[in-house]
C-alpha positions as CSV (number, residue, x, y, z in Angstrom):
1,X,-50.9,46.5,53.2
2,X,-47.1,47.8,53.3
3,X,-44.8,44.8,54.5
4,X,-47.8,42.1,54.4
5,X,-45.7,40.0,52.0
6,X,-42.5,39.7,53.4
7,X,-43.5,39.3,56.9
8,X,-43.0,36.1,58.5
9,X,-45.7,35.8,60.5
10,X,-49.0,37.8,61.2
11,X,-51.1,38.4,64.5
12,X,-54.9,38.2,63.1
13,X,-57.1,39.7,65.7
14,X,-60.9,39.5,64.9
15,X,-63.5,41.9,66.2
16,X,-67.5,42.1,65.2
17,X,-69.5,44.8,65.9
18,X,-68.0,48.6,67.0
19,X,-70.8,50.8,66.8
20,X,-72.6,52.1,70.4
21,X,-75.0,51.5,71.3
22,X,-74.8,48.0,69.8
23,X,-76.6,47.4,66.0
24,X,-76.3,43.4,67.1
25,X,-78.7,41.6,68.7
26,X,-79.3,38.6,71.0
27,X,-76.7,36.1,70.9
28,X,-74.9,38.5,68.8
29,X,-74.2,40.6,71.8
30,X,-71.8,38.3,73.2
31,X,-68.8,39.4,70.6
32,X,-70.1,43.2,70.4
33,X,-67.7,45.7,72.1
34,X,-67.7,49.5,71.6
35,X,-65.1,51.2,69.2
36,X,-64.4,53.5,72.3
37,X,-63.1,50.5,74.2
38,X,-61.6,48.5,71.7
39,X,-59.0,51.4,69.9
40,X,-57.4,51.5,72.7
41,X,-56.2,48.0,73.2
42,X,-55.3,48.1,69.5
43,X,-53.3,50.0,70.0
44,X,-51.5,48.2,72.6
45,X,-51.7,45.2,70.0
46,X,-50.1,47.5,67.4
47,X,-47.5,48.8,69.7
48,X,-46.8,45.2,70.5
49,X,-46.3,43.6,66.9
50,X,-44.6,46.3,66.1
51,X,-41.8,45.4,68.4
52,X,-41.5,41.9,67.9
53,X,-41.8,42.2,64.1
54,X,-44.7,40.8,63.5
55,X,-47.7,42.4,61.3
56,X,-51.0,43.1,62.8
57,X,-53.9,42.1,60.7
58,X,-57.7,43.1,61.5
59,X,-60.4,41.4,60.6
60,X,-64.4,41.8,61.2
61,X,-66.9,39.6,60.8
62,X,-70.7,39.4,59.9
63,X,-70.9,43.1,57.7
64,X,-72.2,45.8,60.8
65,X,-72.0,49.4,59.7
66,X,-69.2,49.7,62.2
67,X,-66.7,48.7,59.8
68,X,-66.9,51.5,57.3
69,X,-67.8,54.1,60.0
70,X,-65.1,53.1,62.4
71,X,-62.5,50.2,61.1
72,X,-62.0,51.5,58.2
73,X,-60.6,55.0,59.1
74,X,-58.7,53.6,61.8
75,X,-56.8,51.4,59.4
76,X,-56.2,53.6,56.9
77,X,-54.5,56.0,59.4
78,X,-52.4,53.5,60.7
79,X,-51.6,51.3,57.9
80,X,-52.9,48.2,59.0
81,X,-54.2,45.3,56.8
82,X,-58.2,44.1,56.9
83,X,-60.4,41.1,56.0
84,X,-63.7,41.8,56.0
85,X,-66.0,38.9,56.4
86,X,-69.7,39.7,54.9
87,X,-72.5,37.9,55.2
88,X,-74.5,38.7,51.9
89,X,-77.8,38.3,52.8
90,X,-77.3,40.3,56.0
91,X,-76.5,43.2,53.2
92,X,-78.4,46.5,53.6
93,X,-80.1,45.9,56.6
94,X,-80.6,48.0,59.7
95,X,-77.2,48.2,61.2
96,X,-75.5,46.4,58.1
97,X,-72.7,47.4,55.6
98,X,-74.6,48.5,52.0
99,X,-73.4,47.5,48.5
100,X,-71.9,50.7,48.5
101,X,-69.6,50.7,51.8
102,X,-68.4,47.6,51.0
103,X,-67.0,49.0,47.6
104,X,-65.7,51.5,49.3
105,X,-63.6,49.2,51.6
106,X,-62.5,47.2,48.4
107,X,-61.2,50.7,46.9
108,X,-58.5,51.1,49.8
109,X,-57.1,48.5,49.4
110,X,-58.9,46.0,52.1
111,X,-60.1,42.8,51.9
112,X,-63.7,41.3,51.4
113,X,-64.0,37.5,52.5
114,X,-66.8,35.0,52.7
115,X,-68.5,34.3,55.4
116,X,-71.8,32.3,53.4
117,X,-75.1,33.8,52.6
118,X,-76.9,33.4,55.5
119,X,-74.6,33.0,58.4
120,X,-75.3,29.6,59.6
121,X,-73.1,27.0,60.7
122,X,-71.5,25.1,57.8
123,X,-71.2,21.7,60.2
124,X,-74.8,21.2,61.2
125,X,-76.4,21.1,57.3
126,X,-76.6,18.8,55.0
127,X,-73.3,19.4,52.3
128,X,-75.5,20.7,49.6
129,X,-76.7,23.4,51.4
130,X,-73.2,24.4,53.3
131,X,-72.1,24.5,49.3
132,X,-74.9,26.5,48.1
133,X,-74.3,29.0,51.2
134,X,-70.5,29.3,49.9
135,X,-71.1,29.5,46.1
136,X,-73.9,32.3,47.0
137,X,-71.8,34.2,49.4
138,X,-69.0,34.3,47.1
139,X,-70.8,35.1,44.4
140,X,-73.0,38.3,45.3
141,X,-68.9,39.5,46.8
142,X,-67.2,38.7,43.2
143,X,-70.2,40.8,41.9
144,X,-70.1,43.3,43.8
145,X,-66.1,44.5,43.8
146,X,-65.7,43.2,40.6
147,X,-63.2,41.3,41.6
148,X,-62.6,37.4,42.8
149,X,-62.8,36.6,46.4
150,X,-60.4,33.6,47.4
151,X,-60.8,34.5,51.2
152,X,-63.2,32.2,53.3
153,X,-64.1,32.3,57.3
154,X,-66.7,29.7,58.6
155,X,-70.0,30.9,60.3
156,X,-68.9,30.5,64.1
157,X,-65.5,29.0,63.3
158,X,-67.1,25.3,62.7
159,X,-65.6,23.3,60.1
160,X,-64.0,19.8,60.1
161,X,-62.3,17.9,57.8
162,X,-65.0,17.8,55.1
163,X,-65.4,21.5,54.9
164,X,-61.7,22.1,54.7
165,X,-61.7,19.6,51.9
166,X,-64.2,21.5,49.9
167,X,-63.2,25.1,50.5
168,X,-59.7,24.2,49.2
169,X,-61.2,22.3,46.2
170,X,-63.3,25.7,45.0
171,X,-59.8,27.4,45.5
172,X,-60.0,29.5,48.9
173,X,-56.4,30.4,49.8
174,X,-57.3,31.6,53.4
175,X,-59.3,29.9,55.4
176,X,-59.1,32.0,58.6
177,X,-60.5,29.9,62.0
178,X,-61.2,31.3,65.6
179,X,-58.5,29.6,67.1
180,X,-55.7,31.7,68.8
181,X,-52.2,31.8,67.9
182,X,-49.8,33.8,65.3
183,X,-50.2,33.2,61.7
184,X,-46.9,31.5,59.9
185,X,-46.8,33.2,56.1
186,X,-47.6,31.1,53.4
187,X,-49.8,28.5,56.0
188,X,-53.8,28.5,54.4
189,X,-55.7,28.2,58.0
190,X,-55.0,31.2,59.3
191,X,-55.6,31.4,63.2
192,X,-57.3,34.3,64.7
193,X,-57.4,35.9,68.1
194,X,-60.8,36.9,68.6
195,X,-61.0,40.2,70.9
196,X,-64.3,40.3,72.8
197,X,-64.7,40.3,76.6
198,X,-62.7,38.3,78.5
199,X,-60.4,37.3,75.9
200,X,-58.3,40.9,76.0
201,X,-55.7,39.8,78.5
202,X,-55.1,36.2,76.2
203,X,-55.2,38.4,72.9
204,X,-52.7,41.1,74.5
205,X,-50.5,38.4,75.9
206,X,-50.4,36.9,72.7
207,X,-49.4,40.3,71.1
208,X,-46.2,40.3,73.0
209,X,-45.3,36.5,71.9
210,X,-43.0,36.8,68.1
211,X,-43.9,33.7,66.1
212,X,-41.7,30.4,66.2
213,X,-41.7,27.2,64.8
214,X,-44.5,26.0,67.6
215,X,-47.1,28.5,65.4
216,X,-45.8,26.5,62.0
217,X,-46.3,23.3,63.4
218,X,-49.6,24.2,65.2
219,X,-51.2,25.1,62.2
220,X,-49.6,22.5,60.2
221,X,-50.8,19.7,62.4
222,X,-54.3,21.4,62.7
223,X,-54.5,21.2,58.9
224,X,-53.4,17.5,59.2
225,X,-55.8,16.6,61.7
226,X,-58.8,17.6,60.1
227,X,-57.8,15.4,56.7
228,X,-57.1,12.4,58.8
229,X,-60.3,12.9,60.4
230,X,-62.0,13.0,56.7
231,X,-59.9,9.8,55.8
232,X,-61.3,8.1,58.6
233,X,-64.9,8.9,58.2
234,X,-64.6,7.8,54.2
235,X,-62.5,4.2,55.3
């Protein structure tokens, strides 16, 4: 969206499902917050960036219907950049984004990102099958918006050193965690302040915080972290 480029950093503030009642279920639950409660406080987030100069970006997770019925327009009006993160298999069903909503979000401008095939956590299975969850995520996305995806956010935030590795390796540019903070332009692991339930006050408070050199080096050292990890497990 407008300004995107230039900015210098970017508050990244991930939500799941908006609809009420709720189209998750079980554990889901635990990240689901109605639209009616949530536009307000981003609001307050927008108002917030805005005066510190940096640029809000949304972003949504795990393909509910909520992001083409609500998300989207609220974006639009306002301006404000998204990443939507689909899991394909979860495509078309009950409560889910269809083939044809997600081409619609693609048209304006938004962004589709992968979030697997199945949705399950990249660190607990065996590296063939984290890589055939990537490959087939990414490519029922690239098929269909006819366009290449190069946007990645791990199942439940998990990923270590060896994920990183291979993500960068099949050429993801973002790879957006769960971790708080303010995103430094130009940085690939992108933090993210996930707004759910008793994380509003932290994400807020965050919103009011311009970025710094700390948010650089955070992310930075995060990033080095993980591939000294990696270098340790292969010594």
């Amino acid at each position: 969206m407008i300004g995107e480029a230039a900015a210098r950093f970017q508050l990244i503030v991930g939500v799941h499902d908006l609809a009420d009642p709720a189209d998750a279920r079980d554990d889901e639950l635990q990240s689901w917050m109605p639209f009616g409660e949530v536009a307000p406080v981003l609001e307050r987030i927008l108002d917030n960036t805005r005066a510190t100069g940096t640029i809000l970006h949304i972003t949504s997770d795990d393909g509910f219907r909520s992001d083409h019925e609500v998300l989207l327009p609220w974006l639009i009006e306002r301006g404000v950049g998204g990443t939507f993160f689909i899991p394909t298999r979860f495509i078309g069903r009950p409560g889910r984004l269809g083939v044809g909503e997600i081409r619609e979000i693609a048209a304006h401008g938004l962004r589709i990102g992968v979030h697997g095939a199945r949705h399950i956590a990249w660190t607990a299975v065996p590296e063939h099958e984290f890589l055939e969850d990537v490959r087939e995520g990414r490519d029922r996305l690239e098929q269909t918006i006819g366009a290449a995806v190069d946007l990645v956010a791990p199942p439940f935030g998990r990923f270590d050193g060896r994920i990183l590795a291979h993500l960068f390796d099949m050429g993801f540019r973002e790879i957006h965690t769960c971790r708080p903070g303010r995103a430094p332009a130009g940085e690939p692991l992108r933090p993210r302040n996930m707004l759910k339930r008793g994380q509003i006050e932290a994400v807020l408070a965050t919103s009011l915080r311009p970025g710094g050199l700390r948010d650089v080096m955070r992310c930075r050292l995060r990033r080095l972290r993980e591939t000294m990890w990696l270098r340790s497990r292969a010594a």
